[in-house]
C-alpha positions in Angstrom: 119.3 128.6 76.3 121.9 130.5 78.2 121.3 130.6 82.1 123.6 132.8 84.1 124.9 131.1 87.5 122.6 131.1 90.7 119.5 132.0 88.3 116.3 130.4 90.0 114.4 129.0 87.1 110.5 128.0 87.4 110.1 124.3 86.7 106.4 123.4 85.8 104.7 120.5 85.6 105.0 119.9 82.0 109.2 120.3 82.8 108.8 117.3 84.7 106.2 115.3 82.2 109.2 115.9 79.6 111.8 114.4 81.6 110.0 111.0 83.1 108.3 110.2 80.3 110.4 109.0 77.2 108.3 109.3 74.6 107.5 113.0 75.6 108.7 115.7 72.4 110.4 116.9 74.7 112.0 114.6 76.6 115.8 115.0 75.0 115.4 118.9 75.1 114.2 118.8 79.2 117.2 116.6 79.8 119.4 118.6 78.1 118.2 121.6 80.0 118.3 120.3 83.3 121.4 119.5 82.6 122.6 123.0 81.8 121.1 124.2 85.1 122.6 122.0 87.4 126.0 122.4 85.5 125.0 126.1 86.3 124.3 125.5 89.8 120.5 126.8 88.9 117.9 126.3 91.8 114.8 125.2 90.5 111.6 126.5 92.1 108.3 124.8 92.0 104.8 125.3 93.6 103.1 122.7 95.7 100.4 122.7 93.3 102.9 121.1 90.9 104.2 119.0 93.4 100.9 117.6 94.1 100.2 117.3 89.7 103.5 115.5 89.9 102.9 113.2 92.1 99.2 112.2 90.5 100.7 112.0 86.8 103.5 109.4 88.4 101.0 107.6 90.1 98.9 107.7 86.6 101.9 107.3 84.8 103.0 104.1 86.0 100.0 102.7 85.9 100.3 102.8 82.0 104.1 102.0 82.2 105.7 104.9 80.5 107.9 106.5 82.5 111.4 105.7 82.6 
């Protein structure tokens, strides 16, 4: 994926279910992503709404101790 420099790139929820949880599919592919964007100096732009998912999946998330 090639991003061009001071792209703003949607993140959605999913993005962020990739890179906290390990076992994802997609966890090595988010990370490597993310990692071109902020190389890139890429702003990401999100929605409350997945603000608010995020924050419920952590809270669900942790409770089952799979995030990283």
């Amino acid at each position: 994926m090639k991003i061009n420099r001071r792209e703003m790139v949607f993140a959605d929820t999913a993005a962020f279910v990739a890179l906290l949880v390990r076992r994802d599919e997609f966890h090595q592919s988010a990370n490597r992503i993310m990692a071109e964007l902020s190389e890139k100096d890429t702003k990401l732009f999100v929605t409350e709404m997945v603000l608010v998912e995020i924050a419920n999946m952590r809270k669900f998330l942790a409770n089952e101790n799979i995030l990283l």
